[in-house]
C-alpha positions, -999 to +999 in steps of 0.1 A: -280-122+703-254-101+687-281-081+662-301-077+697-276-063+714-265-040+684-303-027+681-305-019+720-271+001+719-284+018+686-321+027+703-301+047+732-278+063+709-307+073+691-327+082+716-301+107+727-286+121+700-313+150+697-303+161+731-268+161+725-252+192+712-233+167+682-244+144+658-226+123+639-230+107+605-210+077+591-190+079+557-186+048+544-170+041+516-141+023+495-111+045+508-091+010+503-098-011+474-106-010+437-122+025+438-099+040+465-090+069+435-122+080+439-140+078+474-118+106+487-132+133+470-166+117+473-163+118+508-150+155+507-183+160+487-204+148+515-186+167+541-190+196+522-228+194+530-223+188+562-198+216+570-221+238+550-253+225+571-231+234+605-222+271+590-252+281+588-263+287+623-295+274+619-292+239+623-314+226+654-306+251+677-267+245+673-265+208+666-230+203+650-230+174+624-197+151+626-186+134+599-169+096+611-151+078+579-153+040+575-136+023+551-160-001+532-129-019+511-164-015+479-154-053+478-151-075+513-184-078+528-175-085+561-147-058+564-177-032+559-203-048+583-175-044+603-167-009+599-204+001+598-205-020+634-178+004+647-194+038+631-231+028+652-217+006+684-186+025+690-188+066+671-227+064+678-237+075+647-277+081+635-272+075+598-246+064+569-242+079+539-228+053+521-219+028+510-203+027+476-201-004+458-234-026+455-226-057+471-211-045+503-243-019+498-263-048+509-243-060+535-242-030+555-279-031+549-291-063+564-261-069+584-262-032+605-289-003+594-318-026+597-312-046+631-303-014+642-329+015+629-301+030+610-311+053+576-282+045+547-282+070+517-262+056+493-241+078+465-231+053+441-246+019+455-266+013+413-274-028+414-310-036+405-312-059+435-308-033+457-346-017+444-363-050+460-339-052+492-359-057+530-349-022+538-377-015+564-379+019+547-344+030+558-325+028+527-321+053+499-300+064+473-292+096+449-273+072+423-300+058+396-307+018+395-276+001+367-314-016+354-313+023+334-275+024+328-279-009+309-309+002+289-287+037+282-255+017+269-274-007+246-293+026+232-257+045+229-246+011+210-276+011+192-275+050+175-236+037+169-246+008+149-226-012+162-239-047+167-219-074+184-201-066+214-182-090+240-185-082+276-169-088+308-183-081+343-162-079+376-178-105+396-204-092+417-237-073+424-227-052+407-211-061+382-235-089+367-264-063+373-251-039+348-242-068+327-273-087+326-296-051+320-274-043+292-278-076+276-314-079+281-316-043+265-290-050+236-304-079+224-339-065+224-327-040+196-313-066+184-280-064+188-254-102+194-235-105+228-207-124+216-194-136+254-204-122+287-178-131+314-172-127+347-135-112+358-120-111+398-105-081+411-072-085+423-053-107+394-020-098+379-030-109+345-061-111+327-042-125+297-065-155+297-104-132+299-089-115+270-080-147+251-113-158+259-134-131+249-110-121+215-114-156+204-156-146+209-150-119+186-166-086+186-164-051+173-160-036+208-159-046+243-178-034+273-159-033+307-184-037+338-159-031+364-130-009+386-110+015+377-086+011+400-087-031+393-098-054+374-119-033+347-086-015+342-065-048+339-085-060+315-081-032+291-045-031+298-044-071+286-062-062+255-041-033+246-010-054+253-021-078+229-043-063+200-077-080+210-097-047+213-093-013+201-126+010+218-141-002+251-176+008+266-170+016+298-200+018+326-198+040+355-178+021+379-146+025+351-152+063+348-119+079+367-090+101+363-064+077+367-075+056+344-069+080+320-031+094+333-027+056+329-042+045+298-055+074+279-032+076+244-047+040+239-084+047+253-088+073+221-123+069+212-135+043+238-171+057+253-193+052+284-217+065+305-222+080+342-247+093+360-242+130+362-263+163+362-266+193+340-279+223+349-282+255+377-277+232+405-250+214+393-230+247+381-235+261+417-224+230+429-191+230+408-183+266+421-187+253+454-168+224+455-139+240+434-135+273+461-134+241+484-107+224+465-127+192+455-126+183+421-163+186+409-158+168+378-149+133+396-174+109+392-208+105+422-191+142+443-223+153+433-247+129+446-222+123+482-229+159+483-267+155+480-265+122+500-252+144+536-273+171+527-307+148+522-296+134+559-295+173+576-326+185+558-343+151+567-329+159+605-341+191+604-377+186+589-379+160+622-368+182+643-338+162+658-307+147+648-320+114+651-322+078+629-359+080+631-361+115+617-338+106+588-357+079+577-391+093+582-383+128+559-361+121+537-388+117+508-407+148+518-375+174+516-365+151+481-395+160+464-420+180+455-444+201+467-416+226+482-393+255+476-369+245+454-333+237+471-299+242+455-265+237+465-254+262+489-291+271+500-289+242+533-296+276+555-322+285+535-341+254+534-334+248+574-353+287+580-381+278+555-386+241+573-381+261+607-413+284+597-433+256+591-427+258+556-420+230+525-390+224+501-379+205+476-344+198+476-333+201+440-290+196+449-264+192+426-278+159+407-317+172+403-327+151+433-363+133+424-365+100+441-390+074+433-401+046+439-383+027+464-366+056+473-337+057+447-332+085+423-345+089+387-311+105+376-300+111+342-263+102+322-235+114+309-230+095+274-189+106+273-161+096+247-125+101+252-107+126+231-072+137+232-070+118+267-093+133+283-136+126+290-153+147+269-193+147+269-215+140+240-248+143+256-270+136+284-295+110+288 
């Protein structure tokens, strides 16, 4: 009764938002929780399409996009079914970009966009899972699948030589899907997974995982997990005690505090990221800096392409509604079109007015596939002098 009554309150709201002279679109992500260093200026990344997408003057005749924050915790389930209730019952909203984190991805998902025709594009959401989820064709992402990130790492280890590497996975969708690719993909080169081992978020001491896995042995470990939480207090407990001395880190550890935090001892750890290279990105970077967001924080980019995949979808519909969102969001992704780069939203919104094509290109070399998720590419970065430095793209 509940999911009925959430889909009929949805359909009106949908049904009226191309009338109205405001639309608004849901931010959700982690602004509490083990990413909270980092979903602030993702957000301010996605608002930056939007605000860009309202300056232009020729967005639908005048429709002003909103953007309405909801906090997803990345880690409690029912806290961001919860939020994501409030952003479609309560602030009306016709599509999410967001979430974050993988696990309370699918939450949102099956819990609120499907019952209630809502289009999600997630930014960072990477678990494999999420490539097979009953979406109803409403859910999309500009982050690549962690089923590539794994395959990257074990390749990275690989050209390294290095052979035998423990590993330890916060517990969840996330987590064990970047864990179980990168095992599958390290062990087919042949490489030896000493331990793989699941960590919680949220513990004062890890002193006992990093007994555990040191006792496994291994010439490095690989942290699967937060920044801001467990990944970080588990490389804390190994400094503390000698265990490990270079730490692969996947894309969920890649932050700025980290570093202000850790960094003399991080000196030579290594990881990867999704991230761009290119035109598009370097616009993008000028952009964001004039706008005092930090470009170089990790998924601004694809929050940015995220809102602005939502108003070009809009637009291509011809209303600011869910239906239009989820019906064009592959066309202005992909080719055949003008290409679209950061900063160009007016431009593509005239040449979509005129009955023309594009092909949004953004700030991440948007191509989605399959499912609807993005191809992407990774940074492969090391830490030198306490800082990320690149090494190459992948």
């Amino acid at each position: 009764m509940k999911k009925l009554l959430l889909a009929s309150t949805a359909t009106l709201l949908t049904a009226t938002a191309a009338l109205a002279e405001e639309a608004k679109v849901g931010v959700i992500l982690g602004f509490t929780g083990p990413l909270e260093s980092i979903t602030p200026i993702m957000a301010d990344g996605a608002e930056l399409a939007l605000s860009e997408a309202n300056a232009s003057g020729t967005f639908l005749d005048g429709v002003t996009l909103t953007p309405v924050r909801g906090d997803s915790t990345c880690i409690d389930a029912a806290a961001a079914t919860a939020a994501a209730e409030r952003l479609v019952t309560t602030d009306g909203v016709v599509a999410i970009m967001g979430a974050d984190c993988s696990g309370v991805t699918g939450a949102v998902l099956s819990n609120v966009a499907v019952p209630n025709g809502i289009p999600m594009i997630s930014p960072s959401a990477t678990s494999p899972a999420l490539s097979a989820a009953e979406d109803n064709g409403l859910f999309f992402r500009t982050a690549p699948s962690d089923a590539r990130q794994g395959e990257v790492l074990a390749e990275i280890l690989n050209e390294k030589g290095i052979t035998d590497v423990a590993v330890t996975y916060t517990n969840n969708d996330y987590g064990k899907g970047l864990a179980d690719s990168f095992e599958a993909a390290f062990t087919a080169n042949g490489g030896t997974v000493t331990l793989s081992a699941p960590h919680e978020d949220g513990k004062a001491d890890y002193s006992a995982e990093i007994g555990a896995l040191a006792s496994a042995g291994g010439d490095v470990l690989a942290v699967f997990g937060y920044t801001d939480q467990g990944g970080k207090g588990i490389i804390q407990a190994s400094i503390d005690t000698g265990a490990f001395d270079t730490y692969v880190m996947g894309d969920g550890m890649y932050g700025d505090q980290l570093l202000a935090d850790l960094g003399a001892d991080m000196e030579g750890s290594f990881g990867t990221v999704p991230w761009s290279e290119g035109e598009g990105t370097d616009i993008f970077n000028k952009l964001a800096t004039d706008a005092g967001i930090n470009p170089d924080s990790s998924y601004t980019r694809e929050s940015y392409d995220a809102a602005a995949l939502i108003a070009l979808a809009m637009m291509a519909g011809g209303e600011a509604s869910s239906k239009a969102v989820a019906d064009n969001v592959l066309n202005v992704a992909n080719a055949p079109g003008e290409p679209i780069l950061p900063g160009e939203l007016g431009k593509a919104f005239e040449i979509i007015a005129n009955g023309g094509e594009i092909d949004y290109v953004g700030a991440t070399g948007v191509e989605l596939i399959g499912p609807g998720e993005a191809a992407g590419s990774y940074r492969h970065f090391t830490v030198e002098g306490s800082k990320y430095e690149t090494v190459e793209f992948k």
